[in-house]
C-alpha positions as CSV (number, residue, x, y, z in Angstrom):
1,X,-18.4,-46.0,58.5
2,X,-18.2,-42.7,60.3
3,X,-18.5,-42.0,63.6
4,X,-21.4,-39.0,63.2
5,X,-23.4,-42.1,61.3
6,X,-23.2,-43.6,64.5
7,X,-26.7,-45.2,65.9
8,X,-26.4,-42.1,68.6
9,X,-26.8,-39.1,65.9
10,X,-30.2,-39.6,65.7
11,X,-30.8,-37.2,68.6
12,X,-33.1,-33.8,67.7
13,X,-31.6,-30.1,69.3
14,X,-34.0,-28.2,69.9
15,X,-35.0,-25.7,72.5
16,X,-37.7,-25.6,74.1
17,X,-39.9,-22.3,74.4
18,X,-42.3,-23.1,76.5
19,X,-40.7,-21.8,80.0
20,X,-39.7,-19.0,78.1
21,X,-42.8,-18.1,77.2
22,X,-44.5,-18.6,80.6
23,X,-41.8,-16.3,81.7
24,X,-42.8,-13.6,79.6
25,X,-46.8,-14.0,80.3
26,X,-46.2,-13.6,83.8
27,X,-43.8,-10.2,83.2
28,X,-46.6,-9.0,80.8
29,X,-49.2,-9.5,83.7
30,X,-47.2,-7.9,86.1
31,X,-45.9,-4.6,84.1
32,X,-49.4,-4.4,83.2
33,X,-50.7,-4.0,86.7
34,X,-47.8,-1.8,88.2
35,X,-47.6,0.8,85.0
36,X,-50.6,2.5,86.4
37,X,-49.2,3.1,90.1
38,X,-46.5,3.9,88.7
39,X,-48.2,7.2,86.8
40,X,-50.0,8.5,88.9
41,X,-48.9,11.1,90.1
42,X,-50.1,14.0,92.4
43,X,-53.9,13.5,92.3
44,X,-55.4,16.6,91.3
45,X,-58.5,17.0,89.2
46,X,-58.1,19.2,86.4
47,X,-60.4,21.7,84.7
48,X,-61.3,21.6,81.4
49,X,-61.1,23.8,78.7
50,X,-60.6,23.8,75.0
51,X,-57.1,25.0,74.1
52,X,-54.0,23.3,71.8
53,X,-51.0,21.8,73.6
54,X,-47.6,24.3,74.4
55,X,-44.6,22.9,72.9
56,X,-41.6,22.6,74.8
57,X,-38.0,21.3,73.8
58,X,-36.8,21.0,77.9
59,X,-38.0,19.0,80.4
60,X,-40.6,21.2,81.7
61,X,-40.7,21.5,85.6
62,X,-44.9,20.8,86.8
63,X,-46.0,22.7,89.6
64,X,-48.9,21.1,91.2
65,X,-51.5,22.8,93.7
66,X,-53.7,19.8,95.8
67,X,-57.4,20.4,96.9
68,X,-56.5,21.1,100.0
69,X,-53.9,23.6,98.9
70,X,-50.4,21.6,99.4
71,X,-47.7,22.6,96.6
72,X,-45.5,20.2,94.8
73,X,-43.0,20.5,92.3
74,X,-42.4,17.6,90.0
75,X,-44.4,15.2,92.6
76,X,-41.8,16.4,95.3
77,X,-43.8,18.7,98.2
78,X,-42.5,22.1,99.0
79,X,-43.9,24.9,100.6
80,X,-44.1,28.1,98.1
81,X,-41.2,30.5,100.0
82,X,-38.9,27.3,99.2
83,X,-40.8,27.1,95.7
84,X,-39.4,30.5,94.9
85,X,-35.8,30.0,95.9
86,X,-35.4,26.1,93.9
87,X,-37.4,27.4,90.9
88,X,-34.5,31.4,90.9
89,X,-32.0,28.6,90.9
90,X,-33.1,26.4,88.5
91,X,-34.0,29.3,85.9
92,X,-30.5,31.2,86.8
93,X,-29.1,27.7,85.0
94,X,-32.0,27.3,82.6
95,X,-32.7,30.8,81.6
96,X,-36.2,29.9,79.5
97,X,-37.1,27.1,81.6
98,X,-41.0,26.5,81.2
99,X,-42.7,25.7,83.8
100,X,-46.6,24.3,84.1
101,X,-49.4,24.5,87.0
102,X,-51.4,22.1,87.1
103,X,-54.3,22.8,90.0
104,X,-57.0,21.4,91.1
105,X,-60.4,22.6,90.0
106,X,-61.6,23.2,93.6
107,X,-58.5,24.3,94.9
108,X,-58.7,28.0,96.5
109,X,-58.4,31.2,94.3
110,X,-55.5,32.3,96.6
111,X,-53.1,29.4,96.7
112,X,-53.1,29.2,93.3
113,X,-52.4,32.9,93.0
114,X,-49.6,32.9,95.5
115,X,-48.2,29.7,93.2
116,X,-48.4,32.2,90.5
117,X,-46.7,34.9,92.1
118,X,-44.2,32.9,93.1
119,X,-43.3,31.3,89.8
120,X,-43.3,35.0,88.3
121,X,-41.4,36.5,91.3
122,X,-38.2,33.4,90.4
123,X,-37.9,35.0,86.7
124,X,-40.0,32.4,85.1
125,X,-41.1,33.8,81.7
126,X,-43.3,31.1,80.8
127,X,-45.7,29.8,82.8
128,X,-48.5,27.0,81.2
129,X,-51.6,25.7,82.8
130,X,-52.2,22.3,82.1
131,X,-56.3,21.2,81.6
132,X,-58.0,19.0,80.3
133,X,-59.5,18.8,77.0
């Protein structure tokens, strides 16, 4: 007789799921609740209008104008003398960088100009504004 025959070899191995799976449900829950804090963003309500999406091969650099008129670039503040000097450094590496505005619909007339000015004063060639549809 052998000694796998043995009265002991009857035994089942298996593993169980179960914790495994509760694991997983709870990670599900939870990415599903944080993913939207983490997009958010710079709240700014955009306008609408009716116009086809730029296409871009580089990571495009997003200038955003608040309500109350504060300037950010890529969710970082900064006033817009400083926005000048990091945006003729970045293009001086990245000559064709595109950059994007995105402003808020009731955001003054004037900050967004200056932002403009600005972004055209550092050598940027292409500027988009981001809506939405």
């Amino acid at each position: 007789m052998d000694a796998d025959s043995g009265a002991g070899s009857d035994q089942i191995s298996a593993i169980n799921v179960t914790p495994l799976v509760d694991v997983m449900l709870v990670l599900l829950v939870i990415f599903m609740v944080t993913a939207p804090m983490i997009q958010q963003g710079i709240s700014v309500e955009l306008p609408k209008a009716s116009a086809k999406p730029v296409e871009s091969k580089q990571t495009p650099l997003v200038v955003s104008v608040t309500r109350e008129g504060k300037v950010y670039l890529n969710d970082n503040a900064i006033d817009v003398a400083a926005l000048g000097k990091k945006l003729s450094a970045i293009v001086a590496e990245r000559p064709g960088q595109v950059v994007y505005l995105r402003a808020d619909h009731a955001s003054s007339y004037g900050a967004v100009v200056s932002v403009v000015a600005a972004v055209k004063a550092a050598g940027v060639e292409r500027l988009g504004m981001i809506t939405e549809p």
